[in-house]
Structure formats: C-alpha cells, structure tokens
C-alpha positions as CSV (number, residue, x, y, z in Angstrom):
1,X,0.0,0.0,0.0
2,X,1.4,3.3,-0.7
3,X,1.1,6.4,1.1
4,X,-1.3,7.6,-1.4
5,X,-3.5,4.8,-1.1
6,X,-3.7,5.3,2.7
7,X,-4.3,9.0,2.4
8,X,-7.1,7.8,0.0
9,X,-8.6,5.5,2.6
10,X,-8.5,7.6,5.6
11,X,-10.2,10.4,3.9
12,X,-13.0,7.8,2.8
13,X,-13.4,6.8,6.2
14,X,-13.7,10.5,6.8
15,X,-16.4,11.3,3.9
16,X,-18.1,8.1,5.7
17,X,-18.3,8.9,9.1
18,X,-19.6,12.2,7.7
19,X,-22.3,10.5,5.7
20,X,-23.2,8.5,8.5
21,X,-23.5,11.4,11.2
22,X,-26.2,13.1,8.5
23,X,-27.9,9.6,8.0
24,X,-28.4,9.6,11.9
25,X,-29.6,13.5,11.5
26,X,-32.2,12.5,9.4
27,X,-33.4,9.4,11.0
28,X,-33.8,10.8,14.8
29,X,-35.2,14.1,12.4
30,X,-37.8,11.5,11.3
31,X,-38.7,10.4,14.5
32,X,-38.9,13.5,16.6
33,X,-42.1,14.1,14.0
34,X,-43.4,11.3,14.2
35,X,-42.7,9.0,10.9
36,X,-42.9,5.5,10.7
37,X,-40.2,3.1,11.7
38,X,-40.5,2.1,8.8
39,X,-39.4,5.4,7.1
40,X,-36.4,5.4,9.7
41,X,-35.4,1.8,9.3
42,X,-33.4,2.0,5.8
43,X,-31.4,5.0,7.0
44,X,-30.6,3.3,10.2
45,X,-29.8,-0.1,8.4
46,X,-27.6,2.5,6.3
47,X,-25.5,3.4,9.1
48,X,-24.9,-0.2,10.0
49,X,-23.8,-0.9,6.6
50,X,-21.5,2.4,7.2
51,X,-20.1,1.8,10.0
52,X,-18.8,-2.2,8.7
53,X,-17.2,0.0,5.6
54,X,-15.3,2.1,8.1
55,X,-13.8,-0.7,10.1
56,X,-13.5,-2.5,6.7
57,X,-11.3,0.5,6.0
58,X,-9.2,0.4,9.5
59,X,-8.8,-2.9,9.3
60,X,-6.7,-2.6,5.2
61,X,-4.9,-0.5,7.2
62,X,-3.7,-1.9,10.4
63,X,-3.1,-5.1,8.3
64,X,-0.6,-3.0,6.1
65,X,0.7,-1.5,9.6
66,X,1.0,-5.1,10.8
67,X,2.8,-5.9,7.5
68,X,5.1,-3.3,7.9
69,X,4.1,-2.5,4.2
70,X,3.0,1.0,2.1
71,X,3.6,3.7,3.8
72,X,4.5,2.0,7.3
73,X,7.7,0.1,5.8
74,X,10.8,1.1,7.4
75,X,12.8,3.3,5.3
C-alpha cells in the first residue's frame, strides 16, 4: 500500500463517518415528528452498513501497519 493509497482510505473513512453522522440527523429528524419506523429503518440499516465499511477500512490499514508494508515500511 502506498502512502497515497492510505491517504485515500482515511479520507473515505472520513467522507463516511460524515455521511453517516447526517444519516443519523435525518433518522432521529424522522422520528422526533413522528414518521414511521419504517421510514427510519433503511437510514438506520444505512449506518450499519457504514459503519462495517469504516472498520473495513481500518482494518486494510492496520493489516498493512502489521505488514510493515506501504507507507508503514521502514525506510
């Protein structure tokens, strides 16, 4: 993994957490009026899915830490 690839990853993580923080917004927006839990359900099932891309991403990374690979390898 090169350092550009992991500058790549971290800032995904970043645009996720993001996307998932408005998702949440949204859902508890939904239910302060009054929606359905059905309404809610997708966007919270969304944040789920979210949240298992961002430790998807953490865990490319610690492996390529543990590796001592990409940007981690000793120079």
């Amino acid at each position: 993994m090169t350092f550009e690839h992991a500058a790549v990853l971290v800032e995904s993580a970043s645009d996720l957490l993001a996307l998932g923080n408005r998702l949440d917004i949204i859902a508890h927006a939904l239910a302060e009026t009054g929606e359905p839990q059905a309404h809610q359900q997708p966007l919270i099932d969304a944040t789920g899915h979210i949240g298992d891309a961002m430790r998807a991403v953490f865990a490319a990374l610690e492996a390529a830490h543990a590796d001592g690979g990409g940007p981690f390898r000793e120079r």
